[in-house]
ZAMIBA-389691 format. One record per residue (C-alpha): residue in one letter; x, y, z. Coordinates in pm, whole numbers, plus 32768, in hexadecimal, padded with zeros to 4 digits. Example, Ala and Ser with C-alpha at 12.3 -4.5 7.8 and 13.67 -1.06 7.14 Angstrom:
2
a84CE7E3E830C/s85577F9682CA/
end
This chain:
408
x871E6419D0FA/x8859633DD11B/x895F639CD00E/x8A356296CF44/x8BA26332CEF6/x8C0162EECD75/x8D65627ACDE4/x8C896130CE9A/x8B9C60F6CD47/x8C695FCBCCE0/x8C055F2FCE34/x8AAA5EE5CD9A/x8A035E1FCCAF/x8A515E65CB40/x88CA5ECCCB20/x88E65FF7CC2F/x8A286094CBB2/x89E361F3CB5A/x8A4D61B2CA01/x893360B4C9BD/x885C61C8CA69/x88D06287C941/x888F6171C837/x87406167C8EB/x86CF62F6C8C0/x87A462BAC762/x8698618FC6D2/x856D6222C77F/x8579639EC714/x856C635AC58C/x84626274C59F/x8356637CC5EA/x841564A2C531/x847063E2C416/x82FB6386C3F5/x827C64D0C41C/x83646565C320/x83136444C220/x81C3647CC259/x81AB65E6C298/x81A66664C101/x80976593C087/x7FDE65D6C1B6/x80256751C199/x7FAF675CBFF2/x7EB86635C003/x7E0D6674C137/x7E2667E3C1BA/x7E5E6875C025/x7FAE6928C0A2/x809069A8BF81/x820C6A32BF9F/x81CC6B7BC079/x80F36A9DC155/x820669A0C182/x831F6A96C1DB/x82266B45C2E2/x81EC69FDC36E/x837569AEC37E/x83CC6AD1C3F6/x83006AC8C515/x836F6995C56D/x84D46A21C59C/x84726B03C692/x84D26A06C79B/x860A6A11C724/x866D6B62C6E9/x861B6B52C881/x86AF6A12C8D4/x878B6B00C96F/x866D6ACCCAB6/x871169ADCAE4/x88016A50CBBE/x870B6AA7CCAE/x8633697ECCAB/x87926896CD1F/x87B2696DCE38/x867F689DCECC/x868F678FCDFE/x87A06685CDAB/x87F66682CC6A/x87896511CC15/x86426514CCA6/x85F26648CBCF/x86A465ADCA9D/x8582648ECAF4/x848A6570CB4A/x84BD6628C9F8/x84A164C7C935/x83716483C9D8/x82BD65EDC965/x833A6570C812/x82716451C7FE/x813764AEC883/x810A65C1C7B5/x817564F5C6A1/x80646400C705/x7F626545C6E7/x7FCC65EDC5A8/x7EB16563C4D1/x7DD865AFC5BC/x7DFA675BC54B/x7DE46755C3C5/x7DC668BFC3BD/x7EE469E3C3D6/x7E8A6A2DC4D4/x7E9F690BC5A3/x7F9B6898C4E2/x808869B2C55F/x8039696BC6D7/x80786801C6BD/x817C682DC605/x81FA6901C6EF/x81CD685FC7FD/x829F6726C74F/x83BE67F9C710/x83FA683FC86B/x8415671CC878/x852666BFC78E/x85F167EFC7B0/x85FB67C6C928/x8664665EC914/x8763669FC7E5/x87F167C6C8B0/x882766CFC9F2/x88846597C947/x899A6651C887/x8A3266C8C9A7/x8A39655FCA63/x8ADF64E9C945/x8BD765BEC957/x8BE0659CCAC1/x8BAC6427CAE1/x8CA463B9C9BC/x8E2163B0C9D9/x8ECD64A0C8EB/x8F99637FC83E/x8E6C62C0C80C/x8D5F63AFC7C0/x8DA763D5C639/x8D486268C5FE/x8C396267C745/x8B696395C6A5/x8B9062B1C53D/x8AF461A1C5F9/x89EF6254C693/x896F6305C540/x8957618FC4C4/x888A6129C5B1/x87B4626AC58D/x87B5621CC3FC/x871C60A3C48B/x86146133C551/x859D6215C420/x85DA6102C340/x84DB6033C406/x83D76142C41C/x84186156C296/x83FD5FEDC24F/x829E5FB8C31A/x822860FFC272/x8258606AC0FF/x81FE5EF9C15B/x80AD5F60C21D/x802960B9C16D/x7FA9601AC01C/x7F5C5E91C08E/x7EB15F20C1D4/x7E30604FC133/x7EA2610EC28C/x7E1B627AC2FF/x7EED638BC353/x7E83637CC48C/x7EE261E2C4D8/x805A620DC49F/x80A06372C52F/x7FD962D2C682/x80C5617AC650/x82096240C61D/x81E76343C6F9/x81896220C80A/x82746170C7E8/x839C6298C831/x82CB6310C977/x82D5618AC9FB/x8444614EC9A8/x848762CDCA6D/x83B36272CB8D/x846F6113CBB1/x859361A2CB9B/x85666299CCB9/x851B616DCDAC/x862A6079CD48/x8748615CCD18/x880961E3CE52/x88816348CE38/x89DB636BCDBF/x8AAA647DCE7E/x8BBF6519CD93/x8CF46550CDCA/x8CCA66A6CDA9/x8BC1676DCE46/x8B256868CD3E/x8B216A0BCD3D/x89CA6A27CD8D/x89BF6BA9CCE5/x89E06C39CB86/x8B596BE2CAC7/x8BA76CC7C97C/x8D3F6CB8C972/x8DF46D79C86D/x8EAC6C42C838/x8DAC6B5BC797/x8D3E6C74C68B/x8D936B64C59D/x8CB16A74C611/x8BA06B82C63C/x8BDC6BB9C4CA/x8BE26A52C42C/x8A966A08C51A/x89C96B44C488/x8A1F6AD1C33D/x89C26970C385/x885769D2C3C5/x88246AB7C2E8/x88C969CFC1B5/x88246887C25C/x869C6930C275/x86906992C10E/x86B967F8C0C6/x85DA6798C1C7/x84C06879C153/x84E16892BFE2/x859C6753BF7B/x84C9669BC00C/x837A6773BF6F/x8405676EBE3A/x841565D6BE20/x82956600BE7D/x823A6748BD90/x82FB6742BC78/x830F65ABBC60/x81C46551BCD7/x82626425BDC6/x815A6375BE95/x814E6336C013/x820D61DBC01C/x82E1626BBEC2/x836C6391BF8A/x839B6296C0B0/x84786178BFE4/x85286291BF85/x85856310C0DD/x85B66155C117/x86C36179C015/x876362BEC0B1/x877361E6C20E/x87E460A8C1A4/x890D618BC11A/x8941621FC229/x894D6100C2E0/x8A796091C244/x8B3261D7C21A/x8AED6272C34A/x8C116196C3FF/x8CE461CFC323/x8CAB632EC2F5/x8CF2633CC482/x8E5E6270C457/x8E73632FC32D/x8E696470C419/x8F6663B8C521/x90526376C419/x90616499C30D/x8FEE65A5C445/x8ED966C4C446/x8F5E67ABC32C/x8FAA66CFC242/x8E2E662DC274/x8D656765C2A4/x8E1067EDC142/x8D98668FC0A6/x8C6366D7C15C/x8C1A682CC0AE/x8C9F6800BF64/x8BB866E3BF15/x8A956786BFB7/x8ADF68EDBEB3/x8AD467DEBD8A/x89CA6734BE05/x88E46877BDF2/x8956692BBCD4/x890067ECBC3C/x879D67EEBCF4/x87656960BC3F/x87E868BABAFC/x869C67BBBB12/x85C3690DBACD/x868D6944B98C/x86BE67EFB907/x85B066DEB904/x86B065AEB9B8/x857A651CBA44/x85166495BBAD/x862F637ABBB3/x87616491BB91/x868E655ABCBD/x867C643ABD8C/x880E63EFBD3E/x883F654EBDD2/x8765651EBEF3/x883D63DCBF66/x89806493BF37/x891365B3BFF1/x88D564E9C127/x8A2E6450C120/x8AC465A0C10A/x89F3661DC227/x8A7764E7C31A/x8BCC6570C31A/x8B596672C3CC/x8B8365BCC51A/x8D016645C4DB/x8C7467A6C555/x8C0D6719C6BF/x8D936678C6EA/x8E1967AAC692/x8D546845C787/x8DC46724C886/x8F0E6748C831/x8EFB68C5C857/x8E4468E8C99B/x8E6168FACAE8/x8DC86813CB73/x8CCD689FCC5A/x8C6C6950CB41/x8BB5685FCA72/x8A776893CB07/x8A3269EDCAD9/x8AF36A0FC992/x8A1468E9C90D/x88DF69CBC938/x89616AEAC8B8/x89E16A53C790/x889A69B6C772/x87FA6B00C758/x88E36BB6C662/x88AE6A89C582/x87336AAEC57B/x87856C64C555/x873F6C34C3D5/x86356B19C40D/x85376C02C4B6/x85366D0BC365/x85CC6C04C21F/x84BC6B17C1E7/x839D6C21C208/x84716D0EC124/x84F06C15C039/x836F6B8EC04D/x82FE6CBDBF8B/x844F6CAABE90/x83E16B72BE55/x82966BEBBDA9/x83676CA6BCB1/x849E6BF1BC82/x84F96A99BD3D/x864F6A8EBC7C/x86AB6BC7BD3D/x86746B17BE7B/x878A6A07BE30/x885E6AFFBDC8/x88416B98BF1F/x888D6A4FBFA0/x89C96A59BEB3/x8A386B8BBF49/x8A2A6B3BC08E/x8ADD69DEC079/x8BEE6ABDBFCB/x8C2D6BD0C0EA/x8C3A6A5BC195/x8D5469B8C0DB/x8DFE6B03C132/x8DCD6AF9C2B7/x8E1D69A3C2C3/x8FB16A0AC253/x8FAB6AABC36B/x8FD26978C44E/x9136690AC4AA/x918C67C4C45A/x91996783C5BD/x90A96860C68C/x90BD685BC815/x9059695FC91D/x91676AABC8CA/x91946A18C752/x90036A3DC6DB/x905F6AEAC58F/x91756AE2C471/x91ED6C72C4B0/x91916C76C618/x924A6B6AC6D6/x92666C2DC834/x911F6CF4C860/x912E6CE2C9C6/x902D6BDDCA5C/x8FD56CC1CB90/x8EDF6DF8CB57/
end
């Protein structure tokens, strides 16, 4: 197979650049997991009868894949890393397509499964081409782009979801086969049309843990453990406790990308300008409000319009987490990234095997304890993020550790 070098790209046509490759895997991927996760409560109670336990057992299988996203440091040693990033999309969407075809737990696990492979696999490989791929100067505002164009993709699958489900009086079934289509075409298209890039700099093909980027261990186990409790219970909670409907739950989620839409750019400049501590400490102090006022809903009857107020703002505050991946940029070596990007991948999915199952049964008992958890953890957040200097580069990666030697 005839490799491209990245230092040619501008050579071709705006339309085979690897960074509309990456607006490409950025539009398709949400349409088929946004639609599955819009989808997926309404199925879960309405069709299959699952309850809070059931929905944390079902979540936490499907981060399995990424607790061992770490694999992906053996797979690359066979396989480039953007044909597997496309090969992942593809699994994606054709088990997307088949979800509705197992409405039992059962089946529900495998598939689901079999999805998350899927997107963990991709997510794992597509962050590290972006780091790889994107200049360090530019990648702030590049990454702000890019999660506006993924906010698009998810805001079309939305938008079709809430204009077709009630005047078409659509199945399960229809739009989890449509969705998930249409990512598997756009990833098999993709695979033909694009040439392989070659970077700049050829990837450790073996397993990286350096003493050095403890930090960045630290603010990506939090990440996942913070970021799954919203995922699973925010968004049961808006179906539970407030009763919203299949296309209510998905204008909701419309809302939350047409926001993000318009923030997400700036949030990246934002990032460029202000730099990653001062961002990530934004980041985490809204996200400790924004649950301790989620646990305040189970003591005070603000209705469903102050919930879905605090489901918007959490999303903001989540996009300004794309100031942990430039610190890591700015931090690394660069042969680095791919290996690091896997195990990262995995230590952020270490509390996303064991929370949602956990939290599932804490649930039953007391759901304002599980956004208090949340609280918590966006607070030992706030506090990691003052550890990152103003201006972090490789030998400068924390605040009180400015010479840790980069060689171990």
């Amino acid at each position: 197979m005839r490799l491209f070098p990245l230092s040619h790209a501008q050579d071709l046509p705006v339309w085979r650049r690897p960074e509309a490759l990456l607006a490409l895997m950025a539009f398709a991927m949400p349409v088929s997991f946004a639609t599955w996760s819009a989808l997926l409560d309404n199925f879960t109670i309405r069709e299959v009868g699952f309850d809070g336990s059931d929905t944390g057992l079902l979540h936490s299988v499907r981060e399995i894949p990424g607790f061992l996203a770490i694999g992906v440091i053996a797979v690359i040693m066979f396989v480039r890393e953007q044909v597997l990033a496309l090969t992942a999309l593809m699994l994606l969407g054709l088990a997307t397509a088949l979800t509705a075809q197992f409405p039992t737990m059962g089946g529900l696990l495998i598939i689901t499964l079999l999805s998350s492979i899927g997107f963990h696999y991709y997510e794992t490989v597509n962050q590290s081409l972006q780091l790889q791929w994107l200049p360090v100067d530019k990648a702030p505002r590049m990454l702000g782009v890019l999660l506006s164009i993924s906010a698009a993709g998810t805001l079309v699958a939305y938008g079709a979801v809430v204009l077709t489900w009630r005047a078409f009086d659509l199945s399960f079934d229809l739009v989890y086969w449509v969705a998930g289509g249409f990512t598997a075409a756009v990833a098999a298209l993709a695979l033909l049309l694009f040439p392989q890039f070659e970077s700049p700099h050829p990837q450790t093909k073996k397993f990286v843990l350096r003493k050095r980027y403890w930090l960045y261990y630290a603010m990506q186990f939090m990440s996942g453990a913070r970021r799954q409790i919203f995922i699973v219970f925010a968004y049961f909670m808006m179906v539970e406790r407030f009763d919203l409907q299949v296309d209510q739950m998905t204008m909701l989620l419309m809302v939350t990308m047409v926001v993000n839409m318009t923030t997400a750019p700036l949030v990246g400049r934002a990032v460029a300008y202000f730099g990653e501590r001062r961002a990530l400490m934004v980041e985490y102090g809204g996200l400790f409000t924004v649950f301790v006022l989620y646990a305040a809903l189970y003591v005070y009857d603000w209705g469903v319009w102050a919930a879905c107020a605090l489901f918007v703002a959490n999303n903001v505050f989540f996009s300004l987490a794309l100031a942990i991946k430039t610190y890591f940029q700015k931090i690394a070596t660069p042969s680095d990234i791919a290996p690091t990007a896997a195990v990262a991948f995995t230590i952020n999915h270490i509390a996303a095997v064991f929370l949602p199952v956990s939290l599932g049964l804490l649930w039953l008992v007391s759901p304002m304890a599980v956004f208090a958890t949340a609280a918590a953890m966006a607070l030992i957040s706030l506090g990691l993020s003052t550890l990152v200097p103003r201006h972090p580069r490789e030998g400068h990666e924390t605040v009180f550790m400015p010479r840790l030697a980069a060689a171990e």
